[in-house]
N, C-alpha and C positions, 0 to 999 in steps of 0.2 A: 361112815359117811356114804358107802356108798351104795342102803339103801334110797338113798334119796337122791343118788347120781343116777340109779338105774330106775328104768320103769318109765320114763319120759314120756309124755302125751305132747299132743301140740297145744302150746298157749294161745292160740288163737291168731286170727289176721293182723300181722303186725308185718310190718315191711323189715329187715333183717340183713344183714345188722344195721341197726341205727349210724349215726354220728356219732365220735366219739361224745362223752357227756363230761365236762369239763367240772369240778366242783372246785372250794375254794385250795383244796391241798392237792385232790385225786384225779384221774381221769378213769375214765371206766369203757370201757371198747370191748371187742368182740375177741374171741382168744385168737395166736397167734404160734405158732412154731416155737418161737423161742419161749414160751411160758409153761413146753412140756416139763423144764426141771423143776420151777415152783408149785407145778400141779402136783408130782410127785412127791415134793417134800411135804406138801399140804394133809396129801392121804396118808402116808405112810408116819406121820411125827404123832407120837403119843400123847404129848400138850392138845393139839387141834380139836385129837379124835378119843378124849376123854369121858366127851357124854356122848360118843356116835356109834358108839358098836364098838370102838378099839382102832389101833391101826393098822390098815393093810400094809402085808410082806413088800418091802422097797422091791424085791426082786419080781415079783406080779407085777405090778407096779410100771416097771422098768420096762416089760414084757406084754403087756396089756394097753396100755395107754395108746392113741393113736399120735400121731405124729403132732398134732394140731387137736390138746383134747378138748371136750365142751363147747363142740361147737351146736348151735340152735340157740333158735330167739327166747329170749330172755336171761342168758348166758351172758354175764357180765365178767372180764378180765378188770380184777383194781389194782391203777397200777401208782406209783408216785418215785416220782425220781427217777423214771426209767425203767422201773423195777419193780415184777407185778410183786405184790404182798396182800392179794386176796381174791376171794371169786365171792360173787354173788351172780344167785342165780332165782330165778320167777319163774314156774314150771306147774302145769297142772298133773299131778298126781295121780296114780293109778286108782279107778273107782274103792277098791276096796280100802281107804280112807277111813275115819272117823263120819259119819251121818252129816254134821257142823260144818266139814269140807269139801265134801264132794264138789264136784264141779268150777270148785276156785280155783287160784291161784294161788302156791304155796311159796314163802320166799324165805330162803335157805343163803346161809354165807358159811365161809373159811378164812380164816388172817394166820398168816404165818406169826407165830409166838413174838418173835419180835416188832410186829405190828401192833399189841394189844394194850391199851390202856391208853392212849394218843385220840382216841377219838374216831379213826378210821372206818370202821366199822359200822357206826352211825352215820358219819358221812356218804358214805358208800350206801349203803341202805336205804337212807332218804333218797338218795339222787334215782337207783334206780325204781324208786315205788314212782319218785314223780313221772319217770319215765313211762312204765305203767300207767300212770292215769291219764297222760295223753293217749295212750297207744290205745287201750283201753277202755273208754271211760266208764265209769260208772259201774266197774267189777271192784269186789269185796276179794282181798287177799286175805292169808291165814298165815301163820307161824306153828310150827311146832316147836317143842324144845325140853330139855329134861325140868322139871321144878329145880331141883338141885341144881343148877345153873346158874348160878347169879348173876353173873355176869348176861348172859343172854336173857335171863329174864330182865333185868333193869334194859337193856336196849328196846325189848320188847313196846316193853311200858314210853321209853322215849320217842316209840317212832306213831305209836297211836295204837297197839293194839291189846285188846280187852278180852281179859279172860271169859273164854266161852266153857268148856272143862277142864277137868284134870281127868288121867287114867290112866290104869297101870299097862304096860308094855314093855317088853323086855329089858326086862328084870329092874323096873325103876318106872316113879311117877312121872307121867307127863304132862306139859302143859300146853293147851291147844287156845292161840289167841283167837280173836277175828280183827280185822282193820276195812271201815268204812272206806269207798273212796272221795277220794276230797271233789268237790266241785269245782 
């Protein structure tokens, strides 16, 4: 995961951090001190970072991390009950992209294993595209994801985005959606 933590461009003129975004389970706000151990456990758990490259070493990790990590606009902390159990994040991506992405918006999430099957993730996702399209309006986000994915592909297709390609990329097929922004 964490080529797609690094390489960060700026998402454009957004005011930073938002309000928090209250959904009907989640709340989604800007990171905080206390979310560097969920950060951690995010990167480092072998569940999360399945289709991401693998997990980085907890001790990097531990070592690396700023105090306060993920902090920049479009850097979403989800939290529920107190207790973050995912990040999404909206970030334009470094030029050398797929052709289909350049210049958009890429939006990437993590849920701690125990978060997965409940819905969260779609939750969370919606709430910050909608946020995006005020912030924004009228920009075309994208998704990556492995095909072998299932799970993230069915999200994919839930949140509104349409296979643009497939291609191979380390060492496995990928899938590149596009998502209109809504009016």
């Amino acid at each position: 995961m964490a080529a797609w933590l690094a390489g960060m461009t700026e998402l454009g003129p957004v005011a930073w951090p938002p309000a928090p975004i209250r959904t009907e389970r989640l709340l989604l706000r800007a990171s905080e001190p206390r979310d560097r151990p969920a950060f951690v456990e995010l990167l480092a758990s072998p569940e999360v970072n399945t289709y991401l490259g693998g997990p980085r070493p907890r001790a990097d990790l531990e070592r690396e991390l700023p105090a306060v990590p993920e902090q920049w606009p479009g850097s979403f902390v989800v939290e529920l009950d107190g207790a973050m159990i995912g990040h999404v994040l909206l970030r334009r991506p470094p030029e050398r992209q797929r052709p289909a992405a350049v210049g958009r918006a890429d939006l990437g999430y993590l849920f701690l294993p125990e978060a997965w099957g409940s819905g969260y993730a779609t939750e969370a996702c919606a709430a910050a595209l909608d946020w995006f399209d005020r912030a924004l309006p009228g920009e075309p986000t994208v998704l990556f994801t492995q095909s072998a994915n299932v799970a993230s592909m069915r999200l994919a297709a839930k949140l509104g985005f349409a296979e643009v390609e497939r291609f191979e990329a380390w060492g496995a097929e990928q899938w590149l959606g596009l998502r209109s922004p809504t009016p």
